[in-house]
C-alpha distance (Angstrom), angle and dihedral (degrees) to the residues before:
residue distance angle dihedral
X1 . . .
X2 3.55 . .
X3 3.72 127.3 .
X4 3.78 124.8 -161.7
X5 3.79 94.5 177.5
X6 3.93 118.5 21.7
X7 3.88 115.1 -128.1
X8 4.08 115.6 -127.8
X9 3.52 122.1 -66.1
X10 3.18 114.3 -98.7
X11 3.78 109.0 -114.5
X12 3.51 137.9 123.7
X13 3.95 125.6 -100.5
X14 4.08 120.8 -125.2
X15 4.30 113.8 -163.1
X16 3.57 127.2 -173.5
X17 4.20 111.3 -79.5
X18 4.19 93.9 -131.2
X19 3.81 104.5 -153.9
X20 3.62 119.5 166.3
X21 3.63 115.2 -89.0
X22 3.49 88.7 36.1
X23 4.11 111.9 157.6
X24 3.72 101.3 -133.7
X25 4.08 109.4 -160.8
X26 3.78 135.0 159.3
X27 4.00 97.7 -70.8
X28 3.61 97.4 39.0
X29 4.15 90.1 56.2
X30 3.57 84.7 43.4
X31 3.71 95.8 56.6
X32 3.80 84.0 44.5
X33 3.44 102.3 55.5
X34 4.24 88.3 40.6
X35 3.63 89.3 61.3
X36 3.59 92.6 59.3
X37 3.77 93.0 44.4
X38 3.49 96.7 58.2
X39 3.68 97.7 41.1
X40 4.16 82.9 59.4
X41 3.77 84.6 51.4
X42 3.47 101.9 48.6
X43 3.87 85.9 45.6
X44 4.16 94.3 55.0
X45 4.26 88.4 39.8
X46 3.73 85.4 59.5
X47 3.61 98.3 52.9
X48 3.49 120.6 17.8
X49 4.00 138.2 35.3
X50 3.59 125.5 -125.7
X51 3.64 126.3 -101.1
X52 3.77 150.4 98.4
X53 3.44 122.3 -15.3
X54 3.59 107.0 -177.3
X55 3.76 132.6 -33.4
X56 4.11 129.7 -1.8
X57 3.61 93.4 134.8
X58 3.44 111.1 175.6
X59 4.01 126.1 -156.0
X60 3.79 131.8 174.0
X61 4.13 114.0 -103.6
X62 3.80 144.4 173.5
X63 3.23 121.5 -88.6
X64 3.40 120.5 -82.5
X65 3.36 112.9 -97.3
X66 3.96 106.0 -144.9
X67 4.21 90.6 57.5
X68 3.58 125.9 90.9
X69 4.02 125.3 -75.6
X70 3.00 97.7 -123.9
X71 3.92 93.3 67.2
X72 4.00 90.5 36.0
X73 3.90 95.3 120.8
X74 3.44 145.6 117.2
X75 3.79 97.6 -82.7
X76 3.57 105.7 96.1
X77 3.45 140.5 112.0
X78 3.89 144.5 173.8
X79 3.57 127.3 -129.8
X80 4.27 110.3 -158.2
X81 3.63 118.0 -138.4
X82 3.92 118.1 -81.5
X83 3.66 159.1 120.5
X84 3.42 139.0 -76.8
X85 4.08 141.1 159.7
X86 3.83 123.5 -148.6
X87 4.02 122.5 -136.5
X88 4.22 88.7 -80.9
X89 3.35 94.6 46.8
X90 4.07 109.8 -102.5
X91 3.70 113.5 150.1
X92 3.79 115.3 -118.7
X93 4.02 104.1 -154.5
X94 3.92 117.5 -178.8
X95 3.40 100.7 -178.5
X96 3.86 104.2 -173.8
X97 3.86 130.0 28.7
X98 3.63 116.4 -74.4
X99 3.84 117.3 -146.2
X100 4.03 105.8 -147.1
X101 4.37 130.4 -170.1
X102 3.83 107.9 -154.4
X103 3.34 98.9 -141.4
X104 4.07 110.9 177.0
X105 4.10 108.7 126.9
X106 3.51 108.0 -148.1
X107 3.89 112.1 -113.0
X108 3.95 91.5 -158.1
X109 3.54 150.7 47.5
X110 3.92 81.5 -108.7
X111 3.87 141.9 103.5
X112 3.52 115.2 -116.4
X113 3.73 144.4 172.7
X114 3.55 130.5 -108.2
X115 3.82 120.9 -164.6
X116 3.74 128.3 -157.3
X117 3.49 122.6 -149.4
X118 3.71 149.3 163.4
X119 3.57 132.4 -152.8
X120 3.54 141.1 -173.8
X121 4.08 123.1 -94.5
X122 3.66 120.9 -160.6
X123 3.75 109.8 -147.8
X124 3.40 101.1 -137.5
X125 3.84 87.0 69.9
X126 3.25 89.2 53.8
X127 4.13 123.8 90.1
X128 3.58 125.3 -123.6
X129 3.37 140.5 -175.3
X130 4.02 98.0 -145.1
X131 3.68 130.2 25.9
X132 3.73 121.8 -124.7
X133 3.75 138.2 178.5
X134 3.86 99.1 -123.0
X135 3.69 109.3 44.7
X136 4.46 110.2 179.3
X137 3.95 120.4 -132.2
X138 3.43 110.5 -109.7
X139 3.76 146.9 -169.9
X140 4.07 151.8 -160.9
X141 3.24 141.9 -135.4
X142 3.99 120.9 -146.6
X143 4.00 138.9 172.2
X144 3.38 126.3 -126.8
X145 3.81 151.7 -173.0
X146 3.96 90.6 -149.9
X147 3.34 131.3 68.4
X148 3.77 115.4 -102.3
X149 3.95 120.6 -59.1
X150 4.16 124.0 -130.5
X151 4.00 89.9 -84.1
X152 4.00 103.1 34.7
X153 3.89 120.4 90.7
X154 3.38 111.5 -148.0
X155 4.45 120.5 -126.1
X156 3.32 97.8 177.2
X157 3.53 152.0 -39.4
X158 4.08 134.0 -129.4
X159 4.18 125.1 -162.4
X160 3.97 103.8 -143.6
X161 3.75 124.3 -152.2
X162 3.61 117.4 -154.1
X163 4.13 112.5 -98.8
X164 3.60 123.2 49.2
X165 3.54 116.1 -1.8
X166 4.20 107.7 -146.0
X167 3.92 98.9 167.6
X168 4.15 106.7 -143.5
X169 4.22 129.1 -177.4
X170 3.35 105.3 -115.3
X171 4.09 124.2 -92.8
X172 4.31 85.6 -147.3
X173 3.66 103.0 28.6
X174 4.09 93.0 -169.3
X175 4.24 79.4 55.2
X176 4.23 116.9 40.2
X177 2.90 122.5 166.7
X178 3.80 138.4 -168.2
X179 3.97 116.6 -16.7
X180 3.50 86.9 3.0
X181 3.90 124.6 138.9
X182 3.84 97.3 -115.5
X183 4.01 111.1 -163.9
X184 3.48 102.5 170.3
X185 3.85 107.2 95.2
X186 3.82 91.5 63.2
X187 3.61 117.9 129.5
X188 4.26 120.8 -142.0
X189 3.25 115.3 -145.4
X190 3.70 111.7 -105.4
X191 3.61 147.3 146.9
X192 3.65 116.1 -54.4
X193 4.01 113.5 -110.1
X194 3.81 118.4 -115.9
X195 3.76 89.4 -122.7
X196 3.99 140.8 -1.5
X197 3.60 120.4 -151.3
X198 3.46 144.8 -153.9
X199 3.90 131.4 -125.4
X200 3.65 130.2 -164.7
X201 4.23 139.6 168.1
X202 3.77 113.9 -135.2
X203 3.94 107.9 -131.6
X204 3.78 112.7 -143.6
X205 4.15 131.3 153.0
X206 3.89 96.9 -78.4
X207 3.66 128.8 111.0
X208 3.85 97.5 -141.1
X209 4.13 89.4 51.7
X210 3.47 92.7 109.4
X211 3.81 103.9 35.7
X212 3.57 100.7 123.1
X213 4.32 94.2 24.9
X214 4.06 87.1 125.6
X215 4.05 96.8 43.9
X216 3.94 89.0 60.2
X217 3.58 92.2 73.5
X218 3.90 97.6 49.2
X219 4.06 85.0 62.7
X220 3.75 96.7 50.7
X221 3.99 90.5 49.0
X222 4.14 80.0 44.5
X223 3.41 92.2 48.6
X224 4.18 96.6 64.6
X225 3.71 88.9 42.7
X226 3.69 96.0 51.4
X227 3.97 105.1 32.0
X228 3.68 104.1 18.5
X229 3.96 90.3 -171.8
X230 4.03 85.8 74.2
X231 3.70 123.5 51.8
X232 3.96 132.2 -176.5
X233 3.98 111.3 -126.7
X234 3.28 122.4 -157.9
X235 4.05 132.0 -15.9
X236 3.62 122.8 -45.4
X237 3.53 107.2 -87.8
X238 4.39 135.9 -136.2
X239 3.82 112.1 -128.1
X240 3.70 133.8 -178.5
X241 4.22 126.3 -149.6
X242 3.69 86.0 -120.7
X243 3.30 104.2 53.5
X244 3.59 105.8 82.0
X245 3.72 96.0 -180.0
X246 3.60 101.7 54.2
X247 3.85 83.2 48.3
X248 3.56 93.1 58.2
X249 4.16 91.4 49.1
X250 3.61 84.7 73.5
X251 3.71 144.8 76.6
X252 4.25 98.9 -162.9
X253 3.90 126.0 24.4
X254 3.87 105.6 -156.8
X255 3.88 119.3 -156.4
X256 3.62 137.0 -177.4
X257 3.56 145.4 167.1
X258 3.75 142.5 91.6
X259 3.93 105.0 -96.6
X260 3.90 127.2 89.0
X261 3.21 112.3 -80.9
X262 4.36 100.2 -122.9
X263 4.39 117.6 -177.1
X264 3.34 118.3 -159.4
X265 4.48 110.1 -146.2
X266 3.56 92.0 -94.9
X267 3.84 93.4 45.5
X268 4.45 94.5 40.9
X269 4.22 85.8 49.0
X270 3.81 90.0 50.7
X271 3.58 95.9 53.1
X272 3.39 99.4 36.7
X273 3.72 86.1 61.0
X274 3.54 98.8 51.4
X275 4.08 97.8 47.9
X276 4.24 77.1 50.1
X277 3.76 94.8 57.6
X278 4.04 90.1 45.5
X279 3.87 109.8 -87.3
X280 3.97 120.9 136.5
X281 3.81 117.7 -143.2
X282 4.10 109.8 -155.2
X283 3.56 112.6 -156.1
X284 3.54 109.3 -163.5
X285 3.89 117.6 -157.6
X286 3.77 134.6 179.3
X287 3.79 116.4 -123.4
X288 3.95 96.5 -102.9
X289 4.05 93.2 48.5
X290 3.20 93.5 104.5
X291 4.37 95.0 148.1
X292 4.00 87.0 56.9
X293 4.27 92.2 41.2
X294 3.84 95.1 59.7
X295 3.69 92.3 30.1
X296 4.10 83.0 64.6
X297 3.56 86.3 45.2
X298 3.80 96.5 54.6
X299 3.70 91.6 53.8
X300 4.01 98.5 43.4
X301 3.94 76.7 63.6
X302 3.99 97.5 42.3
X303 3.72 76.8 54.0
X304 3.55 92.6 52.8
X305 3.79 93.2 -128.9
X306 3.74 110.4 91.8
X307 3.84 133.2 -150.8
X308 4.27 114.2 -102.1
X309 3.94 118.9 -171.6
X310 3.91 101.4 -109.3
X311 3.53 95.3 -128.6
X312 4.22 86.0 68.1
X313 3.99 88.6 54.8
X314 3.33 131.5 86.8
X315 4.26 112.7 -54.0
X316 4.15 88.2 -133.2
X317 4.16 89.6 50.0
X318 3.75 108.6 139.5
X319 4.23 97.2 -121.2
X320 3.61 76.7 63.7
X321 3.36 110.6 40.3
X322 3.88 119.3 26.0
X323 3.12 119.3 94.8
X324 3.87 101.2 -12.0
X325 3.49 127.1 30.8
X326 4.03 120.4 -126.8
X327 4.04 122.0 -175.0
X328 4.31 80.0 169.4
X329 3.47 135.1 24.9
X330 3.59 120.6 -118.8
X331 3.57 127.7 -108.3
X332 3.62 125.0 -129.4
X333 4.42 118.5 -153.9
X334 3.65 82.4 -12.1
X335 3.70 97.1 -56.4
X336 3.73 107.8 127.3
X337 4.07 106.8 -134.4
X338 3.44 129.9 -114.5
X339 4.08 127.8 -161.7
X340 3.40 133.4 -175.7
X341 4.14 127.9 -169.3
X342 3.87 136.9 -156.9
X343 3.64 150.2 132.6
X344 4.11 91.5 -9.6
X345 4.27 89.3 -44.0
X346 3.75 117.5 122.0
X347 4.15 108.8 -172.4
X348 3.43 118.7 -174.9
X349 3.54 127.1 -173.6
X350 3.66 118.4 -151.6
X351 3.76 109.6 40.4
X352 3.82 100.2 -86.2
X353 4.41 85.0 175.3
X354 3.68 79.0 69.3
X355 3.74 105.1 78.3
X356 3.60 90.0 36.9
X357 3.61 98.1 90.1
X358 3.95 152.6 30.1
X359 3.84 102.5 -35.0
X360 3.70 101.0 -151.2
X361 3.82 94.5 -161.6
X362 3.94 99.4 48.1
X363 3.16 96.9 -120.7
X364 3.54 112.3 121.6
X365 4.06 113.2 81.8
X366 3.19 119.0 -125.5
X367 3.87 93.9 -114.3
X368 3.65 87.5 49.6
X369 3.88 90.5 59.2
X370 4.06 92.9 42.1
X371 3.64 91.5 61.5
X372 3.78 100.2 45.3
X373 3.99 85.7 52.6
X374 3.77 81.8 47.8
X375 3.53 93.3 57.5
X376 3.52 95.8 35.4
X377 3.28 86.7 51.7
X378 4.23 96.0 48.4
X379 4.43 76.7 48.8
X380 4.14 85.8 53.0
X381 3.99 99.1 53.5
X382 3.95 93.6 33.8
X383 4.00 88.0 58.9
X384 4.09 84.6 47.2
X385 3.46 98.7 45.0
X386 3.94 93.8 44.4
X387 4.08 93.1 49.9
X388 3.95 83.4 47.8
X389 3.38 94.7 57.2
X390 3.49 104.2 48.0
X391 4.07 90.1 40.0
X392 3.75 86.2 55.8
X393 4.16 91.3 61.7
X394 3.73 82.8 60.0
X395 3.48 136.7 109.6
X396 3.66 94.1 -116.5
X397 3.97 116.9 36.5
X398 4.30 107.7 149.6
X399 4.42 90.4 95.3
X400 3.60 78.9 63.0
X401 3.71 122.3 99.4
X402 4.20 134.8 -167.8
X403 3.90 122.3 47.8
């Protein structure tokens, strides 16, 4: 399973033993005060993610006109007073506007990105000259070429062309372009989500595999918005049968098409490993597939776990149930849906992956495209919550997240 923000290490805290007597000096109130620090850490990590708080706005500028000509350009930028707080927690306060030259040359004849970031500084790694008894928290801003690291809160990135670089704000700001001050990649700090999953299409020999490849997306963004507990991570991802490790680097294989569905050995073993260790394959099929619906069927059997409509399982059965509540299944273009559930296999019948995204001929409601999110949604945490469950039996459970 994916992880876009590591929980805390797992590791015991030591405080100071206070017995009276004790000599308190410089380390020991150190050590003290440490403790305390990285119990407020640990505390934040657990919870929350890091991000903006409020303000750090950041907006293309002149130069400024008291530094030297030779760096009087069009590369500047200023960052607006504000807050942030890093993955363990450390506040990161700017308090007045910071007037920034990006100065990465491009070594190529290609685009590339340039990040801005800041990051908190502890001032007891800092060096100075004289000691005092109040010292302030402080901070720094960098560039880079990579997206943000574990403790660096992104402001705002910038895609460079080679030539002269004259940084602009954006005339669309949900569209920049080149040179443009691109804000839209920052992250607010927030509670942390109970669990992040993992999305990827199956690629096998049949024209209509990849269908619905760019609707998969619009239900993981869905999926924060609607059920904030569960978050997509990452882009949809391309799989193959036989590659058992990409397999395993995610939480729901999605496959669709109208051909039978035919494993080779190496392909059957790799699966049937993966459904074993807790992963849920979703095979999505239109209504009139009916090669690729019984070829599904004939392998939930080889598998010794066959397919049952969900309506004849149990009324409290998690497709059903968790986190919306269905009495019917939707239908999709009029189609009512079908699904059927076993041994880690999710079939429906009726193209459910269809109402998940952009319908170019408007004519999807808007209540008809809430519910399949809903259910795609319910699909989403079941495949989580199964993979959970069968990772917790195992040997090594502390990557995994939830309750």
């Amino acid at each position: 399973m994916s992880q876009l923000f590591p929980a805390p290490p797992i590791r015991p805290f030591e405080r100071l033993q206070a017995a009276d007597g004790l000599l308190i000096n410089a380390e020991r109130w150190r050590r003290a005060h440490e403790y305390h620090r990285l119990r407020q850490g640990m505390h934040y990590q657990a919870l929350n993610q890091p991000g903006i708080v409020c303000g750090l706005g950041v907006q293309a500028i002149p130069a400024p006109s008291e530094v030297k000509a030779e760096y009087r350009d069009g590369r500047w930028v200023r960052i607006q007073p504000g807050i942030a707080i890093d993955l363990v927690g450390n506040p990161i306060v700017v308090p007045q506007p910071i007037d920034f030259r990006v100065a990465v040359e491009l070594a190529d004849n290609e685009p590339a990105m340039v990040y801005l970031v800041v990051k908190y500084v502890d001032p007891d790694d800092l060096r100075r000259e004289e000691r005092r008894d109040i010292v302030q928290e402080t901070f720094r801003v960098d560039e880079k070429s990579s997206p943000p690291e574990e403790l660096e809160v992104e402001v705002c990135r910038v895609l460079l062309q080679p030539g002269t670089v004259q940084l602009e704000n954006p005339r669309e700001v949900f569209f920049p372009g080149y040179s443009n001050v691109d804000l839209r990649f920052r992250l607010q700090a927030q509670p942390r989500p109970q669990a992040l999953i993992s999305m990827a299409v199956v690629n096998h020999p049949d024209p209509d595999g990849t269908r619905h490849f760019f609707n998969l997306p619009h239900l993981l963004r869905a999926t924060g918005a609607l059920y904030p507990a569960l978050q997509g991570v990452g882009e949809v991802g391309q799989v193959s049968f036989d590659e058992a490790e990409g397999l395993e680097a995610h939480d729901l294989l999605y496959l669709t098409g109208r051909q039978p569905l035919v494993l080779n050995s190496r392909e059957f073993e790799a699966l049937k490993g993966y459904l074993d260790r807790g992963g849920v394959l979703m095979v999505d099929a239109p209504a009139d597939a009916a090669p690729l619906v019984e070829s599904v069927l004939a392998l939930a059997q080889q598998l010794e776990t066959p397919l049952e409509y969900l309506e004849r399982l149990r009324r409290d059965h998690p497709l059903r149930t968790h986190p919306f509540l269905f009495s019917a299944l939707p239908a999709i273009n009029q189609q009512p849906l079908r699904l059927l559930t076993g041994g880690g296999i999710v079939l429906t019948i009726g193209e459910l992956a269809a109402a998940w995204g952009i319908d170019d001929n408007f004519a999807l409601s808007r209540l008809a495209i809430r519910t399949a999110h809903e259910l795609g949604i319910n699909i989403l945490a079941y495949a989580w919550r199964r993979r959970q469950l069968f990772a917790l039996q195992g040997k090594d459970t502390a990557w995994m997240g939830g309750t």
